[in-house]
Backbone as numpy.savetxt, mean C-alpha at the origin, in Angstrom:
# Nx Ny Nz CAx CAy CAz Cx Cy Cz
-12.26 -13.11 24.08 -12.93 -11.98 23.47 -12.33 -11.72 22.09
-12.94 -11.80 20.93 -12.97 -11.47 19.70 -12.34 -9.86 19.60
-11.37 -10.02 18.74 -10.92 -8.24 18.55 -11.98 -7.44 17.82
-11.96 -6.21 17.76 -12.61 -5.09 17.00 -11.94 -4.54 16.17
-12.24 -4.22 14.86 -11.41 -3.47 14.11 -12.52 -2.68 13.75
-11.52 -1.39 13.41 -12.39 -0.06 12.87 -12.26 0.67 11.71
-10.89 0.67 11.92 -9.75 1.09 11.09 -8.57 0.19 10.22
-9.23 0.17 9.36 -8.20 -1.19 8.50 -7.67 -0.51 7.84
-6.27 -0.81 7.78 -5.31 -0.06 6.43 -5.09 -1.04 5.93
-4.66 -0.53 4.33 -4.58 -1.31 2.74 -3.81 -0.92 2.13
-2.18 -1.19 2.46 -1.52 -0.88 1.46 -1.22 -1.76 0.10
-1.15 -0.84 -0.86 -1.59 -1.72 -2.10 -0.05 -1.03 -3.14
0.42 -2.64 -3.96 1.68 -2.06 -5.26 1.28 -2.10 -6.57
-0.32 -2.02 -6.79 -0.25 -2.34 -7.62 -0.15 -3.77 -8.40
0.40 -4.77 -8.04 0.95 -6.18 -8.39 -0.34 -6.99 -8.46
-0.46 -7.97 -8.97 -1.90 -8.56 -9.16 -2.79 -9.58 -8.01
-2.07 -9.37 -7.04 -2.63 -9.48 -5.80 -3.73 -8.16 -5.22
-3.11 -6.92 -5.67 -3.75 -5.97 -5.34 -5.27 -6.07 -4.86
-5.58 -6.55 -5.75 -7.56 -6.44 -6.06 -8.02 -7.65 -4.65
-7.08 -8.79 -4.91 -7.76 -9.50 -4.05 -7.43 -9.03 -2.36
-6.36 -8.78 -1.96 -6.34 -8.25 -0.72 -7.36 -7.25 -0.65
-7.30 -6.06 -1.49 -8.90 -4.87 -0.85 -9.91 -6.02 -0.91
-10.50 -6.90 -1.26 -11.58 -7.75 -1.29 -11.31 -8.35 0.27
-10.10 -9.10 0.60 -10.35 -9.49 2.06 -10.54 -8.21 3.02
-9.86 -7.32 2.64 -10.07 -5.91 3.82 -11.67 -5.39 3.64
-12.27 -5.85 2.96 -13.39 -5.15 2.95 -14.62 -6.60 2.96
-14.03 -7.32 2.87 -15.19 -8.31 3.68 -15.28 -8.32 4.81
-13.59 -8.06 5.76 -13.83 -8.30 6.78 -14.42 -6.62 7.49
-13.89 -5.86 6.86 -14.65 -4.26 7.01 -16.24 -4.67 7.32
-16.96 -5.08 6.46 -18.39 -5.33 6.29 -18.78 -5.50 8.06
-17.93 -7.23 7.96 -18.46 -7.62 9.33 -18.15 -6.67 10.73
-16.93 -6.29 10.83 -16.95 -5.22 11.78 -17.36 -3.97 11.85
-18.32 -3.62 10.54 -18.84 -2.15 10.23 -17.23 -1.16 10.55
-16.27 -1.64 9.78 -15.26 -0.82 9.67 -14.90 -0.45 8.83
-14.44 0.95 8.88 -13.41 1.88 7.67 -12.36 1.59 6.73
-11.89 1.50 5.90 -10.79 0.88 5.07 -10.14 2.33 4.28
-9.01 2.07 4.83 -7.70 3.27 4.19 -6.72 2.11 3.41
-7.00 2.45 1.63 -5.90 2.30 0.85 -4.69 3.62 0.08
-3.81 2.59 0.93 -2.59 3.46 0.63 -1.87 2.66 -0.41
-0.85 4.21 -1.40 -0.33 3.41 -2.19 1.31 4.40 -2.03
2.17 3.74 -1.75 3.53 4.44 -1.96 4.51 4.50 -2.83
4.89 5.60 -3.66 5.91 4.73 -4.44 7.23 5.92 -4.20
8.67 5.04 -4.94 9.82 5.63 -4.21 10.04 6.95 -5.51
10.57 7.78 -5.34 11.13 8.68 -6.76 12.60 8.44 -6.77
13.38 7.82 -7.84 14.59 8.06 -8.24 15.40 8.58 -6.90
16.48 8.92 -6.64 17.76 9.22 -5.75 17.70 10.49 -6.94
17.92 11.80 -6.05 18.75 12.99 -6.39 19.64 12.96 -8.05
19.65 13.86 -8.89 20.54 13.31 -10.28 21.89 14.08 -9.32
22.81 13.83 -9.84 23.71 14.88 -9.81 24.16 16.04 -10.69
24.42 17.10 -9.33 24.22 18.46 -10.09 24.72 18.78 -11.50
25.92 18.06 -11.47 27.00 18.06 -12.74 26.55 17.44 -13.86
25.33 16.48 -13.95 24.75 16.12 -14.96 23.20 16.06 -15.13
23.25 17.31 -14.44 21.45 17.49 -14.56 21.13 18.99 -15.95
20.85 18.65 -16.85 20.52 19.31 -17.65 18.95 19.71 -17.83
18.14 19.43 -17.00 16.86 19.78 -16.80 17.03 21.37 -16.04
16.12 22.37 -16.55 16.02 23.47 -16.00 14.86 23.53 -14.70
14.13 22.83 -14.99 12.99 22.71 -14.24 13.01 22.02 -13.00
11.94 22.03 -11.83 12.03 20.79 -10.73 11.81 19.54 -11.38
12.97 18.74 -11.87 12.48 17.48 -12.45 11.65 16.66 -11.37
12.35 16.55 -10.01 11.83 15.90 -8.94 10.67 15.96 -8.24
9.79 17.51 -8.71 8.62 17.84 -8.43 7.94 17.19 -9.55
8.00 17.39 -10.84 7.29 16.63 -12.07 7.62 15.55 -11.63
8.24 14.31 -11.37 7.94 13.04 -11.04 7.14 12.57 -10.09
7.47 13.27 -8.96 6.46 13.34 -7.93 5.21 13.34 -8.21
4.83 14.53 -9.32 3.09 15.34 -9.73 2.69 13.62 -10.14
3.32 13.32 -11.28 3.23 12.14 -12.33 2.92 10.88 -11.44
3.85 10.70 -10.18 3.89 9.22 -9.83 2.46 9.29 -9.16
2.25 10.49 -8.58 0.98 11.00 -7.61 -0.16 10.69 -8.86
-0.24 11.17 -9.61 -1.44 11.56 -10.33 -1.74 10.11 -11.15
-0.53 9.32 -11.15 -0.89 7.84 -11.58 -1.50 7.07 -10.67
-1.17 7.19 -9.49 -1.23 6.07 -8.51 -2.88 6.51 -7.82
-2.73 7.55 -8.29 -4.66 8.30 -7.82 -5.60 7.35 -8.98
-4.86 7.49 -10.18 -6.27 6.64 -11.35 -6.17 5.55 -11.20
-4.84 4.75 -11.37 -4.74 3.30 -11.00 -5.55 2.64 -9.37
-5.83 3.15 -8.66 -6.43 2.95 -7.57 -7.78 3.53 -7.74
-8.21 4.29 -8.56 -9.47 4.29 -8.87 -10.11 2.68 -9.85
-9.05 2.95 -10.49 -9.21 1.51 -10.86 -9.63 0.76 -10.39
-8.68 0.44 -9.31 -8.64 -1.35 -8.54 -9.56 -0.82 -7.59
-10.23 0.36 -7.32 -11.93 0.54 -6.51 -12.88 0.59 -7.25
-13.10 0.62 -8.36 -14.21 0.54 -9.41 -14.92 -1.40 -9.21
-15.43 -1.97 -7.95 -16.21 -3.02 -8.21 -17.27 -2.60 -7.03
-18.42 -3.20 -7.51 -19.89 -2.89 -6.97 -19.43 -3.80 -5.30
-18.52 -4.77 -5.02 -18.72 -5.52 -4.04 -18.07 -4.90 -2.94
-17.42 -3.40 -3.07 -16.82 -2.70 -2.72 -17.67 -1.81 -1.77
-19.09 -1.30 -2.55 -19.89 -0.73 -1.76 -20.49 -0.76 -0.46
-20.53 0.23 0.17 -21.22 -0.03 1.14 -20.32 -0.35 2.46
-19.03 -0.13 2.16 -17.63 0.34 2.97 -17.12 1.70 2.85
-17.29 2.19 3.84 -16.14 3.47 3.78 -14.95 3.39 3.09
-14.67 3.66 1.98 -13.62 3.49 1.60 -12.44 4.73 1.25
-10.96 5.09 1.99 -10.78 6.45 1.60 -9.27 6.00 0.90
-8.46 6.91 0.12 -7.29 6.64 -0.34 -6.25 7.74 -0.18
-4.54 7.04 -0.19 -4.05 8.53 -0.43 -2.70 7.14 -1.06
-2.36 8.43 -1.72 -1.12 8.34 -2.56 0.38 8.69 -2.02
1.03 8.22 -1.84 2.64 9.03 -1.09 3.56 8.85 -2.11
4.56 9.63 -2.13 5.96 9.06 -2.44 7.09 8.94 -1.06
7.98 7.83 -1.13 9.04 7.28 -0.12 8.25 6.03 -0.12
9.36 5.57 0.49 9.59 4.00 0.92 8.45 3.35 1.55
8.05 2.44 0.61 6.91 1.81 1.12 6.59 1.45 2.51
7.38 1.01 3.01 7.73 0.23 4.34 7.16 1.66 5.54
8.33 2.79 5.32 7.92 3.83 5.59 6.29 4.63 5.86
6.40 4.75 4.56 4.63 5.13 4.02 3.79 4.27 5.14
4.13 3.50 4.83 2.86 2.06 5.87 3.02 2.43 7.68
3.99 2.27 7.77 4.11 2.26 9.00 3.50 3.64 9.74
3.71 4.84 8.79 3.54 6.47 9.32 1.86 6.65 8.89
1.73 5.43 8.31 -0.23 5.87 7.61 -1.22 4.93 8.65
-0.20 3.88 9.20 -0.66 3.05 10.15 -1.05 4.20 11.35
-0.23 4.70 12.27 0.39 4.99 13.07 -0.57 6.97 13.25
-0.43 7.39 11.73 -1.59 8.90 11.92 -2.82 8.27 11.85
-3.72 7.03 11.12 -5.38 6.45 11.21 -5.35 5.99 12.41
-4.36 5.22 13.44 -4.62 4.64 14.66 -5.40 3.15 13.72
-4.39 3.12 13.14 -5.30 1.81 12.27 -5.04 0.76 13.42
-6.05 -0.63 13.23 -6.04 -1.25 14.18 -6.15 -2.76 13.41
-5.56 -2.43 12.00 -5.69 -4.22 11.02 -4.72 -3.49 10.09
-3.42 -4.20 9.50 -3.74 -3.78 8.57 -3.17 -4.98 7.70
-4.10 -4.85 6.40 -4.15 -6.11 5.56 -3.29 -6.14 4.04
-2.06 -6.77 4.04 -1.29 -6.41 2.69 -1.01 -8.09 2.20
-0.71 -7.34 0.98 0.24 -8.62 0.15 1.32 -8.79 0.39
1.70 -10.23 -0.39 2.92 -10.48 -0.15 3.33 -11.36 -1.68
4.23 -11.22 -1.82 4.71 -11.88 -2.92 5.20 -13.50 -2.86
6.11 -13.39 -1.56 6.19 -14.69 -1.33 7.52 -14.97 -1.86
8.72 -14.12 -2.08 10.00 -14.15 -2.75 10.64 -14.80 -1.36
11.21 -16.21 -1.63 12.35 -16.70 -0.81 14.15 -16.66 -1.77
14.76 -16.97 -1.18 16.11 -17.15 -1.71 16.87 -15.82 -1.55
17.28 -15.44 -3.29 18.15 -14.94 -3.46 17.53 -13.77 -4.06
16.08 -13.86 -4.48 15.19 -13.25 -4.71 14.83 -11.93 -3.47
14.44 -12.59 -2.44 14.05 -12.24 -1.28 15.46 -11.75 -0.36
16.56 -11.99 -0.49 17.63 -11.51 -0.08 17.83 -9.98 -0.84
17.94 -10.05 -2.10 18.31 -8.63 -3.50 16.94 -7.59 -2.52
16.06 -8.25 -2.70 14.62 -7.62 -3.08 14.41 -7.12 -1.32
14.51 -7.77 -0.87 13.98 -7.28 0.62 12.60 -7.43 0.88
12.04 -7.91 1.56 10.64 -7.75 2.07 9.97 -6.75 2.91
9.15 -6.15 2.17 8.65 -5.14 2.71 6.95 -5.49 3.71
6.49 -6.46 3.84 5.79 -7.20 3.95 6.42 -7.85 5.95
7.54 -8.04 5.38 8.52 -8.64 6.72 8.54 -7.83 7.74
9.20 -6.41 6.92 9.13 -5.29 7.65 8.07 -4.90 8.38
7.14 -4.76 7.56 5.71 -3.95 8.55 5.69 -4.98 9.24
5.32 -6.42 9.04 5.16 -7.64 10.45 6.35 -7.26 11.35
7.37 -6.90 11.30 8.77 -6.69 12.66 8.03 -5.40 13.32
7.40 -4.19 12.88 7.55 -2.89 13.51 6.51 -2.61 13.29
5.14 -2.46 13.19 3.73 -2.60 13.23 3.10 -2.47 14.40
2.03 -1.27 14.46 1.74 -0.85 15.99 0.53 -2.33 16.10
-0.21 -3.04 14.78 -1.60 -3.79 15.08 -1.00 -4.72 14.40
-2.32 -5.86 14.52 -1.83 -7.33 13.78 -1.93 -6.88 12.55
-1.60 -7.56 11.97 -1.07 -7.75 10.06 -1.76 -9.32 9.58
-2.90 -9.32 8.17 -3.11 -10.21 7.98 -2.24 -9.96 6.93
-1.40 -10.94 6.30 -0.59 -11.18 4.87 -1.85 -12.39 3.82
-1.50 -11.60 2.90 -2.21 -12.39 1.36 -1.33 -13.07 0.60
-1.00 -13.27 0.39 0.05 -14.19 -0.58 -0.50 -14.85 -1.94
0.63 -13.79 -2.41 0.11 -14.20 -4.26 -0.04 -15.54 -4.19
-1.06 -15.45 -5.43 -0.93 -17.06 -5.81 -0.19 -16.85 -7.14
0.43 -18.94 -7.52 1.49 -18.75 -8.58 0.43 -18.14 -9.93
-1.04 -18.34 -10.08 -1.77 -17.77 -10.80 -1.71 -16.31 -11.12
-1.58 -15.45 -10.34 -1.52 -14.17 -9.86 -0.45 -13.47 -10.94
């Protein structure tokens, strides 16, 4: 028996894979007459310390507003194509740890796909950098299709 999906999540970095993964989540959306949630997470800076914070203001709330209010147009962006239509398509923006974000956006949709990139960093690269990609495949309530940049990309 063939699975059902309903609920596809899309977490997206931005990176130039971006565009083409929502294109596989939403072809395969088409065929299962399913929903597609793109998420986008990004981290804010670590705390300044008190002793050298010369900002009067919530700096940490203005970064937040900023990273939010970018990651809303830039994802309008990468949804602005006609081949897009005709999918439910919904979005939200977070700040924290990607890995995080994914797993807790998986987990409140009851998503039941969810389809990301991958960069494809081995070595020493992929040691510094960490895979976040790895992560959601270890601790992921549904299957995970991975995209993998190409060296074009």
């Amino acid at each position: 028996m063939l699975p059902k999906f309903s609920n596809i999540l899309v977490p997206v970095d931005f990176s130039p894979v971006s565009k083409r993964v929502i294109a596989h989540a939403v072809s395969i959306a088409k065929r299962f007459d399913a929903a597609v949630h793109v998420v986008h997470a990004f981290e804010l800076p670590p705390p300044l310390r008190p002793d050298l914070t010369v900002w009067s203001g919530d700096f940490r709330a203005t970064l937040e507003k900023q990273g939010h209010d970018e990651g809303v147009r830039t994802l309008r962006t990468l949804l602005d194509d006609r081949d897009f239509a005709g999918v439910p398509i919904t979005t939200e923006v977070k700040p924290g740890h990607p890995y995080d974000v994914i797993l807790a956006s998986a987990e409140a949709r009851k998503s039941d796909l969810i389809v990301m990139g991958t960069h494809g960093r081995t070595g020493l690269s992929h040691l510094v950098m960490g895979s976040v990609a790895e992560k959601v495949v270890q601790h992921a309530p549904c299957p995970i299709l991975t995209i993998r940049a190409l060296s074009a990309e």
